[in-house]
NULOTI-466513 format. One record per residue: chain; x, y, z of N, C-alpha, C in turn. Coordinates in steps of 0.02 Angstrom, whole numbers, plus 50000, padded with zeros to 5 digits. Layout:
! residues N
   chain     n.X     n.Y     n.Z    ca.X    ca.Y    ca.Z     c.X     c.Y     c.Z
       A       X       Y       Z       X       Y       Z       X       Y       Z
...
END
This chain:
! residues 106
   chain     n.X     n.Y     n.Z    ca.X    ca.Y    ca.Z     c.X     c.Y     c.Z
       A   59209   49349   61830   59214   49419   61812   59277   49451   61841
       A   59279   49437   61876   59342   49452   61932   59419   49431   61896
       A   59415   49397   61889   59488   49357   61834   59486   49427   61763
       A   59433   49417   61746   59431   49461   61673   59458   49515   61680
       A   59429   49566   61735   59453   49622   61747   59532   49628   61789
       A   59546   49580   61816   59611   49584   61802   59654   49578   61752
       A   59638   49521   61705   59670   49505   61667   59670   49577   61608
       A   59610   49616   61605   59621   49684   61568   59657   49743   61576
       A   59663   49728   61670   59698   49777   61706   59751   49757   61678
       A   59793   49699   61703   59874   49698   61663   59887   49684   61620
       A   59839   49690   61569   59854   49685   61497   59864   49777   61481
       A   59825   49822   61526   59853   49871   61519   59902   49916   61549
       A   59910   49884   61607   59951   49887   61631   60020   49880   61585
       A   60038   49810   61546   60091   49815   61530   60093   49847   61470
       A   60035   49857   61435   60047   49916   61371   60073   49977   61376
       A   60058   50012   61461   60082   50064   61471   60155   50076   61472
       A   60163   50010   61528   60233   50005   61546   60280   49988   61483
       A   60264   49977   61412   60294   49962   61344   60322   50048   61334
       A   60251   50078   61332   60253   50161   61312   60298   50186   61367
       A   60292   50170   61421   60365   50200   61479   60432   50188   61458
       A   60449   50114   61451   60490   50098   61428   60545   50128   61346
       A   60474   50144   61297   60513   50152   61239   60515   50239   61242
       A   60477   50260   61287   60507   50348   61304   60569   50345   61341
       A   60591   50324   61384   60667   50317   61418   60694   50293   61360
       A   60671   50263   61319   60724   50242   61272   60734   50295   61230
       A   60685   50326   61203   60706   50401   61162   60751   50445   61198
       A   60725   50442   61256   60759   50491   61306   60830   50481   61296
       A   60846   50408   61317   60902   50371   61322   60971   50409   61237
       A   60922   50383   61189   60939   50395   61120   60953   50461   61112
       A   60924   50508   61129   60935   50601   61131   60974   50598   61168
       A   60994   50568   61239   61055   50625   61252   61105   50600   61226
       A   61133   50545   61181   61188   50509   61158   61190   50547   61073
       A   61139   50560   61065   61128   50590   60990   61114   50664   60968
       A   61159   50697   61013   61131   50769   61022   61097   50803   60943
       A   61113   50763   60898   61092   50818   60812   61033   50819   60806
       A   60992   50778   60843   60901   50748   60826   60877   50838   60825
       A   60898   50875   60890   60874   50931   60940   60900   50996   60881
       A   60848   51028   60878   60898   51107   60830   60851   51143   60897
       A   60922   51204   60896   60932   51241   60949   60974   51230   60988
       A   60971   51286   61037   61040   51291   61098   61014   51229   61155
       A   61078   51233   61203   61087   51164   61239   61024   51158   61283
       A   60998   51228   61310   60960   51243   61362   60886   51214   61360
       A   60888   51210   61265   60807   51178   61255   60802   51095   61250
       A   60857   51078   61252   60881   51001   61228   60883   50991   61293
       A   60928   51002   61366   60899   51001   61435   60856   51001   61456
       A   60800   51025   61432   60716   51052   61451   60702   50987   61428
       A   60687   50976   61364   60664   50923   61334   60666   50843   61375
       A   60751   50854   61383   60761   50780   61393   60750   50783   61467
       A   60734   50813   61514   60727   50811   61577   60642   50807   61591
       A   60597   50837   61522   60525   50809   61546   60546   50745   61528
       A   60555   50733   61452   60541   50665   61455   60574   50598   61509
       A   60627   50634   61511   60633   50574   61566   60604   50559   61644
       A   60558   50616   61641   60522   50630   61710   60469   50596   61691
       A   60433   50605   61646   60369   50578   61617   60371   50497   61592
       A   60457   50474   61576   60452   50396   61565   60455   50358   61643
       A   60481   50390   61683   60496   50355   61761   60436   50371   61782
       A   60396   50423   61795   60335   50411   61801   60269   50357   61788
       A   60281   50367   61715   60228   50303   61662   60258   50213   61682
       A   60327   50226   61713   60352   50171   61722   60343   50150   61802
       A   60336   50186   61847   60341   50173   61925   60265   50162   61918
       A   60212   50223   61898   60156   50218   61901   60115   50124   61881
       A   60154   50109   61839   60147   50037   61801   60164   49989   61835
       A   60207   49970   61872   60250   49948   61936   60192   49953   61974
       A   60184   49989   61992   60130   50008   62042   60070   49964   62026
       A   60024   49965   61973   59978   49944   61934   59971   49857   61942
       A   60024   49853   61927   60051   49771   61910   60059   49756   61976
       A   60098   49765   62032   60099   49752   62096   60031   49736   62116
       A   60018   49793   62112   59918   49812   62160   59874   49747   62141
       A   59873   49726   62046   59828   49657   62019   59845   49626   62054
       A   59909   49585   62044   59942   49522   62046   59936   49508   62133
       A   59931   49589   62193   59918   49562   62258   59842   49559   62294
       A   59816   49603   62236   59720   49607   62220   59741   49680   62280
       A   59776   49722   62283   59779   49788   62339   59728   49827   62293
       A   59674   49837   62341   59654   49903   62302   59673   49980   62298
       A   59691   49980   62336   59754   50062   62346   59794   50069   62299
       A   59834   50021   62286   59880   50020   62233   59845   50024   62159
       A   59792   49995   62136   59755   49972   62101   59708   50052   62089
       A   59701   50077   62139   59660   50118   62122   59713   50195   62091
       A   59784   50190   62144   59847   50246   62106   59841   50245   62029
       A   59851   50187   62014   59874   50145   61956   59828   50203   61893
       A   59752   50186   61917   59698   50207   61878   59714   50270   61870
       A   59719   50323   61934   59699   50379   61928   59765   50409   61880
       A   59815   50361   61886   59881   50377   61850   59884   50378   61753
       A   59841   50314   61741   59815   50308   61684   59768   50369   61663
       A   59714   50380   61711   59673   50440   61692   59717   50515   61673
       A   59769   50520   61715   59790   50573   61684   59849   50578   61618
       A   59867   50518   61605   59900   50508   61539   59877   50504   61473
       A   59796   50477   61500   59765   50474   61453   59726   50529   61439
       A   59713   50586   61476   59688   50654   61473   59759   50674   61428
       A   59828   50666   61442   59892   50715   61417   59882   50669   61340
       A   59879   50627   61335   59895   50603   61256   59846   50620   61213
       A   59774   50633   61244   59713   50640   61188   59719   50707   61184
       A   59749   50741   61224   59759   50834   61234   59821   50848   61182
       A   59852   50803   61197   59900   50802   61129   59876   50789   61084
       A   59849   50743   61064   59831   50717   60996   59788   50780   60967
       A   59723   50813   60989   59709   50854   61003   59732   50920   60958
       A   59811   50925   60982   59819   50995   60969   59849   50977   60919
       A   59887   50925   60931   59920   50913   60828   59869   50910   60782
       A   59811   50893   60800   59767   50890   60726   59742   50964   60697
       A   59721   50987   60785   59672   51048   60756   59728   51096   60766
       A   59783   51117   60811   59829   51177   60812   59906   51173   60786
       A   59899   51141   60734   59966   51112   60710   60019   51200   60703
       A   59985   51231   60683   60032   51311   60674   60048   51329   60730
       A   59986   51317   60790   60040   51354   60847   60085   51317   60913
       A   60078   51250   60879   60110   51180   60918   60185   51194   60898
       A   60173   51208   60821   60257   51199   60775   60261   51263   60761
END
């Protein structure tokens, strides 16, 4: 049982760390591509400074995750979780408001 639940832990583990990865990469892509952004510079700064706060996050947090299995730490192991819990509260809160508040999202 013990093997399994690791082996689920860093299987999600590295799914996350995919989603970290390909947000630094948007991130990455916006500031080299300034036309994606309509509006002044100040909102294109905003933008690209969560997201790149929120991909180093999803990405250290994952690091973290993967460390903690692979040394069986439960401290680390347990960051990891509570780190997932709140990403996964921000994406279903997102998902969320695009379905049902699409007018006052956009």
């Amino acid at each position: 049982m013990r093997k399994l639940i690791k082996f689920f832990s860093g299987l999600g583990a590295l799914l996350l760390m995919l989603i970290g990865i390909a947000l630094l990469a948007l991130t990455i892509y916006g500031f080299f591509n300034p036309s994606i952004f309509v509006g002044d510079t100040s909102t294109k700064n905003t933008i690209l400074g969560i997201m790149l706060g929120v991909s180093v996050a999803i990405i250290g947090g994952c690091a973290e995750g993967i460390i903690g299995i692979c040394k069986e730490n439960s401290k680390m192991i347990c960051w990891f979780q509570i780190i997932v819990i709140i990403f996964m509260a921000l994406f279903i809160g997102l998902g969320v408001g695009l379905i049902l508040l699409p007018g006052i999202l956009f």
